[in-house]
Structures are given as C-alpha cells and as structure tokens.
N, C-alpha and C positions, 0 to 999 in steps of 0.2 A: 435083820440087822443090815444094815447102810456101811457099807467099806468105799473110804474114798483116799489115793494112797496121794499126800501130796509131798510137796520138794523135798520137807525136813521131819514129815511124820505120818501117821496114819489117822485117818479117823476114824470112828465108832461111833454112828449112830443108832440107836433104839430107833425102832419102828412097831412095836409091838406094845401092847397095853401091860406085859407082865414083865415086871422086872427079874423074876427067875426064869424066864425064858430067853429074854435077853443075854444075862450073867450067866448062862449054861452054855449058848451060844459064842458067849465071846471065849470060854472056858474052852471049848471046841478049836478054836483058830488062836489060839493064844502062844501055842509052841512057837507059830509061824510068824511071828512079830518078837521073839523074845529078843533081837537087834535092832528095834524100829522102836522111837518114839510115838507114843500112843497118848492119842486125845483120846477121849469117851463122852459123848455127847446123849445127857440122861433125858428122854422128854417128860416135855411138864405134862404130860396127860398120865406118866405114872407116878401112882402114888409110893414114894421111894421113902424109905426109913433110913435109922441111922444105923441101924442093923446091916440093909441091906447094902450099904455102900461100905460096910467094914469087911463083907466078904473081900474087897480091891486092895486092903490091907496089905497081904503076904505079898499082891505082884506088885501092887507100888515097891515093898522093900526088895522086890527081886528085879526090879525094871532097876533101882539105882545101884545095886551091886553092879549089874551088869553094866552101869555108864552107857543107859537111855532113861528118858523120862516118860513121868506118868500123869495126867492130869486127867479131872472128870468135871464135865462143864455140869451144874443144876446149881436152881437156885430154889428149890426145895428144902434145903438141909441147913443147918447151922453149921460152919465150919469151924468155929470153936469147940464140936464133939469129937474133933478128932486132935491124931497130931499135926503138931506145924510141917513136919515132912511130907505130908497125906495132902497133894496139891487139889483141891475141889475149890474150882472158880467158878462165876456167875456168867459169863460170854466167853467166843472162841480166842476173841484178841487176846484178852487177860490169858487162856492157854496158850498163845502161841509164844507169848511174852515170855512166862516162865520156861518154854522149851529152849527158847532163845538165851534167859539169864541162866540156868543150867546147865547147859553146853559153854556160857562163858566159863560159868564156875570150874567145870571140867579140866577146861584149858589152862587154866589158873592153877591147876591143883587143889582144890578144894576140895 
C-alpha cells in the first residue's frame, strides 16, 4: 500500500494484485487516519467485486459520524450497487471534488 499524505487528505493506494491484502492492510493503519479524510485509490489490475468494496461500508458510515470523508476511486464496479452515501468515483478529481462539497456541506450544517 501507497500512503501519500496531502493538504486536505490521505491517499491509499493498492499496489498489490489482492484485494484482501490490501483491505487487511488498510484495516491495519485505519485507527491512524480516523481524523483525516481518506481517498482510496483501487487498481484496475485487481479484480474487485461488489462484495469486496461493501467491506468500506461501516468506515465510510464512521468516517461521516466523525465529520471526515470517504471516497474510493475504481472504475470496475457499478456504483448504483451501493448507497448514494457510499462515495465510489471513477478519477482522483471527482474525489477531491466530493472532499471539497462535503466539508462545504459540514460548514453549512448539513
């Protein structure tokens, strides 16, 4: 796994062909981010299910209790399998976007 810690979030990258080695891994360093906005960045050489991307479930819903956001970039997956809450985008921009309109939201009260 790839950590690259930038202005307004973290990143996560996969560098590994298995995607439970990965998600064990990020399981691993995840207490240490639980105040940081977290991208996750899937690569397309793994083959990721809708399964495996539901495991991110419970910490997307614990990333926005806590007032940070959560996003996972692949474009492997249907994003209509999940919820509308459950932010999985296709590029980093589209992530940084939504870190961005959710810290408005924040602000806002929402």
């Amino acid at each position: 796994m790839q950590i690259e810690k930038k202005s307004n979030y973290r990143l996560l990258t996969s560098n590994t062909n298995s995607f439970i080695d990965f998600y064990n891994k990020f399981v691993s360093i995840e207490k240490e981010t639980k105040k940081e906005n977290i991208i996750i960045k899937i690569s397309e050489t793994i083959n990721t299910t809708k399964e495996d991307l539901s495991l991110f479930l419970s910490v997307a819903k614990s990333k926005k209790e806590n007032g940070t956001s959560f996003v996972i970039i692949s474009r492997s997956v249907n994003v209509d399998d999940f919820p509308d809450t459950f932010n999985i985008v296709p590029t980093i921009e589209e992530a940084e976007d939504i870190i961005e309109m959710e810290a408005i939201e924040r602000e806002l009260g929402f």
